[in-house]
C-alpha positions as CSV (number, residue, x, y, z in Angstrom):
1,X,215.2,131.2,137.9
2,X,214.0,129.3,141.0
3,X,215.7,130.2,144.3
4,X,218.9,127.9,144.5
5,X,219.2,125.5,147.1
6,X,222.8,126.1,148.9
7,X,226.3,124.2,148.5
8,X,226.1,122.4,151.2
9,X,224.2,119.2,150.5
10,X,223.1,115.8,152.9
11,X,223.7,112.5,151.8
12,X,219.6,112.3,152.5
13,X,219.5,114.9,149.8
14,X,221.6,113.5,147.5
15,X,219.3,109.8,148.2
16,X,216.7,112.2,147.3
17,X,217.9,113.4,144.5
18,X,219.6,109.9,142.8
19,X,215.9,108.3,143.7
20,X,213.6,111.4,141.6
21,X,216.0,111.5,139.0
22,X,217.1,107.9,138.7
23,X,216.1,104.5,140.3
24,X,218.0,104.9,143.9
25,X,220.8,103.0,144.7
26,X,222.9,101.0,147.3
27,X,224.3,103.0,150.5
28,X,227.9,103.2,148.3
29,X,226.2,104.9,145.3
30,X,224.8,107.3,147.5
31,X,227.9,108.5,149.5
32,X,229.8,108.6,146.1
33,X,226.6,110.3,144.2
34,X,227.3,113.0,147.5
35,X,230.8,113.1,147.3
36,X,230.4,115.0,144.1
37,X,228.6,118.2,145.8
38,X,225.3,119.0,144.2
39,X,225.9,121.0,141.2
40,X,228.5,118.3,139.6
41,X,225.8,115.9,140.7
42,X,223.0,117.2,138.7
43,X,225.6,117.5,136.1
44,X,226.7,114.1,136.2
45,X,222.8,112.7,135.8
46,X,222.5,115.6,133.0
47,X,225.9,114.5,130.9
48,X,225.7,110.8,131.8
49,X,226.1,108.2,129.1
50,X,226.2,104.5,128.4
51,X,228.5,103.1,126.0
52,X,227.1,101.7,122.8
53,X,227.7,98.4,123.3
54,X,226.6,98.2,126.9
55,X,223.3,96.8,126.0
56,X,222.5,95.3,123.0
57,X,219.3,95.1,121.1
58,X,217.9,91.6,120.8
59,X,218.8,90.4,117.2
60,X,215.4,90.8,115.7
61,X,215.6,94.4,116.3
62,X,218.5,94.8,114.7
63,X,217.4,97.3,111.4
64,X,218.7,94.8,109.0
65,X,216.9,92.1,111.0
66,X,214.0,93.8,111.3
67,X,213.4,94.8,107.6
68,X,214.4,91.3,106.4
69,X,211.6,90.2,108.9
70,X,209.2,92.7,107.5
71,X,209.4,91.8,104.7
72,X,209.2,88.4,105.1
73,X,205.5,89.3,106.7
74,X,204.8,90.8,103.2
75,X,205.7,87.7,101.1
76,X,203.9,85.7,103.6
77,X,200.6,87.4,103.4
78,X,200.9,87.4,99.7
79,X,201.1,83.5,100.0
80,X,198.3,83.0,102.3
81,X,196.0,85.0,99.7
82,X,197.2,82.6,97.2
83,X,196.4,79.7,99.2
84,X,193.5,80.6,100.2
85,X,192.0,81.1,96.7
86,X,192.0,77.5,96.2
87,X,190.3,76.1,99.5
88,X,186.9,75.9,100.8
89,X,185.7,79.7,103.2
90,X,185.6,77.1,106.1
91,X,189.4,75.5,105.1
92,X,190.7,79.2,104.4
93,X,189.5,80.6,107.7
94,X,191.1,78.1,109.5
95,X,194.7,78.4,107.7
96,X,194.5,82.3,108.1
97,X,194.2,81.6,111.8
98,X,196.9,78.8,112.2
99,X,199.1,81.7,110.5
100,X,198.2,84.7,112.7
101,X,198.6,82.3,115.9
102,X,201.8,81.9,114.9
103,X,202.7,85.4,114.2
104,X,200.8,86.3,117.5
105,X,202.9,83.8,119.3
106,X,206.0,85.1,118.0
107,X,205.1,88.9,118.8
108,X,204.1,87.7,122.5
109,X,207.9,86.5,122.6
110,X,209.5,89.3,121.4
111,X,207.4,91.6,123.7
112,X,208.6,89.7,126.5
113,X,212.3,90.4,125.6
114,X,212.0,93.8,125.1
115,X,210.4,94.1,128.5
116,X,213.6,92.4,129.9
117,X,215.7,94.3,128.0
118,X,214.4,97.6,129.4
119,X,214.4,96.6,133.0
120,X,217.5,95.6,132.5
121,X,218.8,98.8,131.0
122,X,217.0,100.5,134.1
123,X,218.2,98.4,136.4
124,X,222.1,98.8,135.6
125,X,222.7,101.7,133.1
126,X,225.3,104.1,134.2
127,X,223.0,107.1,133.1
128,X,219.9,106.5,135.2
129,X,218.2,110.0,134.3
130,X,217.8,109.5,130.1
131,X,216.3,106.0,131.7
132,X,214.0,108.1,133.9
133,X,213.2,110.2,131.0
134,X,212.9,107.6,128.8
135,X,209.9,106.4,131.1
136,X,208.3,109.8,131.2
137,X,208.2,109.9,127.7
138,X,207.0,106.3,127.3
139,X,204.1,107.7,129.3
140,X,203.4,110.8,128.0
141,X,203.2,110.0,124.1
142,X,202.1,106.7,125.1
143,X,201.5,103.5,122.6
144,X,201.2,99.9,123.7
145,X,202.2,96.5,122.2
146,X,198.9,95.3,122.6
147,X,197.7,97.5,119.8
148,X,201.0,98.2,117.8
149,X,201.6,94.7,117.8
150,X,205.1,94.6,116.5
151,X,208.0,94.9,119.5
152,X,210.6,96.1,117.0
153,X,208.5,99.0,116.8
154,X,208.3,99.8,120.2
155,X,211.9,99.3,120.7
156,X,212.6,102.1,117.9
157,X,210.4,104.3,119.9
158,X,212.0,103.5,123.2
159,X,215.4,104.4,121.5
160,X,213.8,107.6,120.0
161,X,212.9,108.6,123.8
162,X,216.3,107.7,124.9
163,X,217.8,110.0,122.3
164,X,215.4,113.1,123.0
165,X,215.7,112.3,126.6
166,X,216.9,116.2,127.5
167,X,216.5,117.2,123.7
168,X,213.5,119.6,122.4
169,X,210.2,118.8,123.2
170,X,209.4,120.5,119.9
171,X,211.7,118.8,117.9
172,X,210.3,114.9,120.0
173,X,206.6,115.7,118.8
174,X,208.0,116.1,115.0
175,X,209.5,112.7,115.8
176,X,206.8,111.5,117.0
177,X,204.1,112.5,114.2
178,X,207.0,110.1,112.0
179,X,206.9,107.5,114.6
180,X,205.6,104.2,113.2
181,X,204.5,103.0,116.5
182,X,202.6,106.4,117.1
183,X,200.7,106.1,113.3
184,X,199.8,103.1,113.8
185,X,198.8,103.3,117.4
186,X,196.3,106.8,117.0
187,X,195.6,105.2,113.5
188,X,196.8,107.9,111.6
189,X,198.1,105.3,108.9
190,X,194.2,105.2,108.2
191,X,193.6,109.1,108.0
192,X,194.0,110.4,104.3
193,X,192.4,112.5,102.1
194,X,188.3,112.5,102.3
195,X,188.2,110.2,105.2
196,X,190.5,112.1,107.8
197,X,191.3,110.3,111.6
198,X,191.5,112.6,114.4
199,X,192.7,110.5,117.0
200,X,196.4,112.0,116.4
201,X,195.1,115.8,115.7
202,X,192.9,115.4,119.2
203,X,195.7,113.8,121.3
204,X,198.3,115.9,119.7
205,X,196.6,118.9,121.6
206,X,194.9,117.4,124.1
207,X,197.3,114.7,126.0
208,X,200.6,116.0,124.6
209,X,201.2,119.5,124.1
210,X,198.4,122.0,124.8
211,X,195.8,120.5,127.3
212,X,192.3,121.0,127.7
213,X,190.8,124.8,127.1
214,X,193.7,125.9,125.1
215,X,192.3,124.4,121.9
216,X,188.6,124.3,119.7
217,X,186.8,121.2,118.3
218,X,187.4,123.2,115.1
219,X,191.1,123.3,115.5
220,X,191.2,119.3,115.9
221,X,188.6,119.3,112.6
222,X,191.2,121.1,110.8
223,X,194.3,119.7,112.2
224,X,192.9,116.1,111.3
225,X,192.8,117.3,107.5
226,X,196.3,118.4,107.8
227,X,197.4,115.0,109.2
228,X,196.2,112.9,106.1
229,X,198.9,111.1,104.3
230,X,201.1,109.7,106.6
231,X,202.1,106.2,105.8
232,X,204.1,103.0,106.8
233,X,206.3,101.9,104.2
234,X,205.7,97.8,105.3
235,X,209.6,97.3,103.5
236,X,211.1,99.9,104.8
237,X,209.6,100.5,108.3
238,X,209.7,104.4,107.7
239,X,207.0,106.9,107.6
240,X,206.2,108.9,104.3
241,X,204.1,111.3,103.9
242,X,202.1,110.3,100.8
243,X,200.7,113.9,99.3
244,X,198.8,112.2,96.6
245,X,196.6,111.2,100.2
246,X,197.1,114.3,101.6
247,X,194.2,117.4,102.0
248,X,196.1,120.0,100.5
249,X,193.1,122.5,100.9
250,X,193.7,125.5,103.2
251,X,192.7,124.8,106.6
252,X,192.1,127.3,110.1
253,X,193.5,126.5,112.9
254,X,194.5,129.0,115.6
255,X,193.0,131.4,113.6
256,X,195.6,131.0,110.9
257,X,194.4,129.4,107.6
258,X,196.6,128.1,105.1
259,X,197.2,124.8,103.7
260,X,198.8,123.0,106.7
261,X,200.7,119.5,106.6
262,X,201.0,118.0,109.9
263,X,204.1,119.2,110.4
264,X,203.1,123.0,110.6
265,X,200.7,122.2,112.4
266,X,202.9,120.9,115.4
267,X,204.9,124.1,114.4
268,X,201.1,126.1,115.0
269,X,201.2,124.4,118.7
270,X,204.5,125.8,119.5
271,X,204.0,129.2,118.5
272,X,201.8,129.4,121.3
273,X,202.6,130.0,125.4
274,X,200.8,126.6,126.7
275,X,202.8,123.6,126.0
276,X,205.9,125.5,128.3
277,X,203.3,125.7,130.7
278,X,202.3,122.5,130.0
279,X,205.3,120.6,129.8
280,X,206.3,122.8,132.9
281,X,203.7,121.2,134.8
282,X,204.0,117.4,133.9
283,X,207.6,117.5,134.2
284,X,207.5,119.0,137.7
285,X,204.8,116.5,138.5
286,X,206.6,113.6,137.5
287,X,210.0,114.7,139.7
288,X,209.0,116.2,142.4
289,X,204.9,117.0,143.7
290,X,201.5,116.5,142.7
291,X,201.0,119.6,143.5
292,X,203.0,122.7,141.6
293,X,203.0,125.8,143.0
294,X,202.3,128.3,140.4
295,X,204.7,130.8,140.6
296,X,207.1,127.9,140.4
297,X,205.2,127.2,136.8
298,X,205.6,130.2,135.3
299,X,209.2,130.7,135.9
300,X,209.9,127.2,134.3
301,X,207.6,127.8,131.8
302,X,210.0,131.0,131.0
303,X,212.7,128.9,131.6
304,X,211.5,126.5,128.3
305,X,210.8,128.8,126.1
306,X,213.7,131.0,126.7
307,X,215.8,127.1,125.9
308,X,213.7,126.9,122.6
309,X,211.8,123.9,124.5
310,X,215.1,122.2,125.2
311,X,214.3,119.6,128.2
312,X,217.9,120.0,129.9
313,X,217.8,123.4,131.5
314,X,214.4,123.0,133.2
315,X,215.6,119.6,134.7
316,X,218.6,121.2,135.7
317,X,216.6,124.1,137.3
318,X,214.4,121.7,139.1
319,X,217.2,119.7,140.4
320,X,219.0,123.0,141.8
321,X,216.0,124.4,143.1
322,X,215.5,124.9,147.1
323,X,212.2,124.1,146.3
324,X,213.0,120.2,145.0
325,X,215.1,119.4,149.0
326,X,212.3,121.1,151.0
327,X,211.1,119.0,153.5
328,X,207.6,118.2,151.8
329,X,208.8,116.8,149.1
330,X,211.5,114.5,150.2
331,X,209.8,110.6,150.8
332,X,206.4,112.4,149.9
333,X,206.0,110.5,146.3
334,X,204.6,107.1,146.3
335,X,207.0,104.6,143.7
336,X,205.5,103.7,140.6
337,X,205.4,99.6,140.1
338,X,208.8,99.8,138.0
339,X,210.3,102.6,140.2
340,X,209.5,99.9,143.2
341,X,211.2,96.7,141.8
342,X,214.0,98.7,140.3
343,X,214.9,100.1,143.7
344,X,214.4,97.3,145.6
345,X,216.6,95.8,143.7
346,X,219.6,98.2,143.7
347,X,219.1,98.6,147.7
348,X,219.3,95.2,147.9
349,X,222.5,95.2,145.3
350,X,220.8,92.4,142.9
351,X,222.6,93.2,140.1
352,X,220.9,90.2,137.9
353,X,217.0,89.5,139.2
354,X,215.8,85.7,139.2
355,X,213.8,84.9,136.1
356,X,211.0,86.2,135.6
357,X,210.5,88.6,138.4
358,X,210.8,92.2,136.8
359,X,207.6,90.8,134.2
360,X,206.2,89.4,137.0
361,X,206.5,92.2,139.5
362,X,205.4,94.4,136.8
363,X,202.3,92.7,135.7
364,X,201.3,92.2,139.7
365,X,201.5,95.8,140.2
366,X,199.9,97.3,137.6
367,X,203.2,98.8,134.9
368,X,203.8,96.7,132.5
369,X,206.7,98.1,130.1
370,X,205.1,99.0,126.7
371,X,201.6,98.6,127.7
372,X,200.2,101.8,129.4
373,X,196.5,101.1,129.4
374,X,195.3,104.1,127.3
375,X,196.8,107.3,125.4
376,X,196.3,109.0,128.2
377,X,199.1,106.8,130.0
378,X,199.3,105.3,133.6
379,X,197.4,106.9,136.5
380,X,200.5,108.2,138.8
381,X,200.4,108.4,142.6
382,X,197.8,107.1,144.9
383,X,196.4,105.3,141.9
384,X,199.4,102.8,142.3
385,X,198.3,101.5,145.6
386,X,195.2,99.8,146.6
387,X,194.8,96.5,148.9
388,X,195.9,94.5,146.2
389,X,198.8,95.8,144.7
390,X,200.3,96.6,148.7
391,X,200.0,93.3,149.3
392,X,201.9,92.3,145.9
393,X,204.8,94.5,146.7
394,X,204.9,93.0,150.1
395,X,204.9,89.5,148.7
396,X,207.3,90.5,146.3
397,X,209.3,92.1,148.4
398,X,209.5,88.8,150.5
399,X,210.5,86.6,147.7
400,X,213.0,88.6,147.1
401,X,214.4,88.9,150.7
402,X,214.0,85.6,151.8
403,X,214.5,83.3,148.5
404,X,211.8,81.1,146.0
405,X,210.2,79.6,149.3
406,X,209.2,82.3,150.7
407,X,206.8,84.1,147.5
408,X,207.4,82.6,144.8
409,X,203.5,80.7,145.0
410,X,202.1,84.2,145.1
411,X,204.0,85.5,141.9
412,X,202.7,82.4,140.3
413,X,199.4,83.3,141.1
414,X,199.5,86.7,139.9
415,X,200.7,85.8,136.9
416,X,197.8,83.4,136.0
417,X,195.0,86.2,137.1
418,X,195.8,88.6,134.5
419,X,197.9,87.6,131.2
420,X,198.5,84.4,129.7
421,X,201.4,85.7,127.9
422,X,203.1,86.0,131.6
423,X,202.2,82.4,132.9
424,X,205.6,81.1,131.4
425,X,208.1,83.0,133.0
426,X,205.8,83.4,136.2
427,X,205.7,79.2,136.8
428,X,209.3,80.0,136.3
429,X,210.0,82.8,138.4
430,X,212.9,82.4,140.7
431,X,213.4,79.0,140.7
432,X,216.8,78.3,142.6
433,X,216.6,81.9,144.2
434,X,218.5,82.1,147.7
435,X,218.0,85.7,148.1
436,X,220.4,88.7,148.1
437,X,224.0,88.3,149.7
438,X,223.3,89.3,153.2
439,X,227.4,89.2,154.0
440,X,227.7,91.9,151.7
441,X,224.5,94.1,153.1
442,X,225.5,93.3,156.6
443,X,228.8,92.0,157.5
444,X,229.0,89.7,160.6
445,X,230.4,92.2,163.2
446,X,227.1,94.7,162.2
447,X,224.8,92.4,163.4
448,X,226.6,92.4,166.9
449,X,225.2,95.7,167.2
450,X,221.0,95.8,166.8
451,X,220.4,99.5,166.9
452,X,224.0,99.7,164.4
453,X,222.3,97.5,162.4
454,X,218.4,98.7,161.8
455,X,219.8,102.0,161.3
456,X,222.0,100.8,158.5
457,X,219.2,99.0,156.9
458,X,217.3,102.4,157.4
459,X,219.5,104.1,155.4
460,X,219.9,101.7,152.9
461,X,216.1,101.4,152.5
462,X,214.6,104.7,153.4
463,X,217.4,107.0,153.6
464,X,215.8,109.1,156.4
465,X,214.5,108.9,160.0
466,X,211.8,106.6,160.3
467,X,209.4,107.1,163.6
468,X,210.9,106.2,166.9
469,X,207.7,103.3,167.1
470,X,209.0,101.6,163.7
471,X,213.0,102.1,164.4
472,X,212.2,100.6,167.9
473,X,210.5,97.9,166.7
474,X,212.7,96.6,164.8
475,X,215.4,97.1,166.7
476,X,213.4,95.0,169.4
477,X,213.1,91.9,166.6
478,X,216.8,92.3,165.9
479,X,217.8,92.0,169.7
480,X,215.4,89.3,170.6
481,X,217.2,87.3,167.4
482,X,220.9,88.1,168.6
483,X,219.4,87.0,172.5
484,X,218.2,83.6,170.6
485,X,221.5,82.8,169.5
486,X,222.4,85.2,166.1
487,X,221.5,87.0,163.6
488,X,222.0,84.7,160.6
489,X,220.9,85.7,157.4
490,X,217.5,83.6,157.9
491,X,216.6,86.4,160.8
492,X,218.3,89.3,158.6
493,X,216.0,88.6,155.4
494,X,212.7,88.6,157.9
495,X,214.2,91.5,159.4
496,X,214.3,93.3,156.1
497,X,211.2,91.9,154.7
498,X,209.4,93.5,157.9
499,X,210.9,97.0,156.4
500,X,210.0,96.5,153.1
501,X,206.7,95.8,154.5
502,X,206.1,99.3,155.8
503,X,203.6,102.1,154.2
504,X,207.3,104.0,154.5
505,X,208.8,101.9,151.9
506,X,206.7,102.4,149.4
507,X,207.5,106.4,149.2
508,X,210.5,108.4,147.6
């Protein structure tokens, strides 16, 4: 086991520890996240649980919904082919368009609200780490609406993350050979008998359990063969396995030979040492440095195996570790996009965002819910910032502080530059918005007190020292304000967009 940090526990370190394994919160959160002492914390993030009516699915995703709707597709298709028997190759090709417009159209909306609906589970569920893992999962066996095309399908998936979120890694990659999202995104629908796909057999090893080295282009050959079959039953939305399609033919892999069905195969991968290392390794990656010592590695690695690949006693290992409060690794992690706005908007205790900001935050920075940009997943760390992206959260982080006037032009134009999908909800963004309520975030006799006040806002924002230069700086804005007259909430929203606006802000 790692060494064990000790009882006694700051409320920095408990900020640090509510921000790695959740989405931060408001200074009250945090002293009453402290208040608990560290091991009933961890415990807390680790037993957590939201009830199961807290957030319901939008209706089309309901399972009777969604198979009515499916199959409803299937009639429909059958009647286009009928139509289009009778018209002219011109007339036909313009119907079959006109029908997947429409179908396209309705998708694009769909997608949109389960984007909402997933920033808004992240943004107020009462169990913030199975969100956080939900996420790391979303990114590690990644698939993306843009290729799936159905949202109902990616919601299942998302729920499947949810449910695994501290469950066996093992038992999630047999989930997710059965996941319709996953055949459909690594084409394994396509793979059967003859004519095998090895998108799924490569990634399988490559991106989600094994890594590079530990594997031969032999043992994806093979695997592919044993991955044939696998099908999406279009009226029941489940995946068979279709053995008439299916290579039953022995196959090597490992050097085992025998005739494998996907299933063993994923059984082949975890009779081996490397995905504990591996999983090891991204986990500790994710929550705490991009840089693992090894020694810490191998122990967790022990730690994984000896749980039967159970996710909950590594986290909670990590999360008690000395290792996970040392200095370097508290403020040292730069915030993914949705990591940001989530944040931001707890600190700022916006408990219902203005329309169309969470899309439009997310498409301006680069993490867009249910669209990772490859298998592979997002790029993580100093790939989230370049000069275009800081200067999004900063404008973001203005409209938010400081109401509609003040950014809601630049969210507009963001939304334009990359997806049309988003223009809708961006020309909308915020409309009406005010801001936060400053009376709550700092009460009238705070602001009669400068230094009182910047160093409230630093805890609320950074939780930590900030360098004497940027503390007296703004503590020099706030007491040239209260000279001027007051500090109203005009002069408090500049004053916190001015934080937010700081290299420091965008680190956890």
């Amino acid at each position: 086991m790692l060494p064990q940090a000790d009882n006694n526990w700051t409320q920095i370190e408990a900020a640090h520890l509510l921000n790695r394994a959740g989405f931060g919160g408001c200074p009250d959160a945090i002293t009453a996240f402290h208040a608990l002492g560290r091991g009933r914390a961890v415990e807390s993030l680790l037993s957590a649980a939201d009830a199961s009516d807290a957030f319901p699915l939008p209706a089309w995703a309901s399972e009777e919904q969604a198979l009515a709707d499916m199959r409803t597709r299937v009639e429909q298709r059958r009647e286009l082919q009928t139509a289009m028997r009778d018209l002219t190759p011109e007339a036909a090709e313009k119907l079959r368009r006109e029908k997947f417009q429409l179908v396209q159209k309705d998708n694009r909306q769909r997608a949109l609200e389960g984007q909402s609906w997933w920033f808004r589970r992240m943004l107020k569920t009462k169990a913030p780490l199975r969100e956080k893992m939900a996420l790391f999962w979303h990114d590690h066996f990644a698939t993306s609406i843009q290729k799936v095309k159905q949202p109902v399908l990616m919601l299942n998936q998302n729920e499947l993350f949810r449910r695994h979120a501290f469950g066996s890694f093992r038992g999630l990659t047999q989930a997710i050979l059965m996941d319709p999202a996953m055949l459909l995104y690594l084409d394994t629908a396509s793979s059967r008998k003859g004519h095998p796909n090895e998108n799924f057999a490569r990634e399988v090893m490559e991106l989600f359990t094994l890594g590079e080295g530990n594997y031969t282009e032999a043992d994806v050959h093979a695997a592919a063969r044993a991955f044939t079959g696998y099908q999406l039953d279009r009226l029941t939305g489940k995946v068979t396995h279709n053995r008439r399609q299916w290579d039953e033919s022995d196959k090597t892999i490992f050097g085992k030979t025998g005739p494998f069905t996907g299933k063993d195969v994923i059984d082949l991968i975890f009779d081996k040492p490397q995905p504990a290392v591996f999983m090891a390794r991204k986990i500790w990656e994710f929550f705490v440095s991009d840089v693992p010592p090894e020694p810490a590695i191998t122990q967790l690695a022990a730690t994984l195996r000896n749980a039967d690949y159970q996710i909950a006693p590594l986290l909670r290992e990590i999360f008690l570790s000395r290792e996970f409060y040392a200095a370097a690794r508290v403020r040292q992690q730069i915030k993914s996009p949705v990591e940001f706005l989530v944040q931001l908007l707890k600190q700022l205790e916006v408990a219902d965002p203005p329309l169309g900001f969470p899309i439009t935050g997310q498409q301006q920075l680069g993490q867009v819910l249910f669209m990772p940009p490859n298998v592979a997943g997002w790029d993580w760390g100093q790939a989230w910032i370049n000069t275009n992206t800081l200067l999004a959260r900063y404008n973001l982080a203005g409209f938010l502080t400081k109401g509609a006037g003040a950014g809601s032009m630049a969210m507009q134009a963001g939304g334009r530059a990359n997806n049309k999908a988003m223009e809708r909800p961006a020309r909308r963004a915020g409309l009406g918005w005010q801001g936060p309520d400053y009376q709550k975030i700092a009460p009238a006799p705070l602001r009669e007190h400068p230094a009182q006040l910047v160093d409230a806002l630093i805890f609320r924002f950074f939780q930590g020292r900030l360098p004497d230069a940027a503390r007296n700086s703004f503590i020099d804005y706030a007491t040239s304000q209260q000279r001027a007259g007051a500090i109203t909430n005009t002069e408090l929203a500049e004053l916190c967009h001015l934080m937010l606006s700081t290299p420091y802000y965008q680190l956890c």
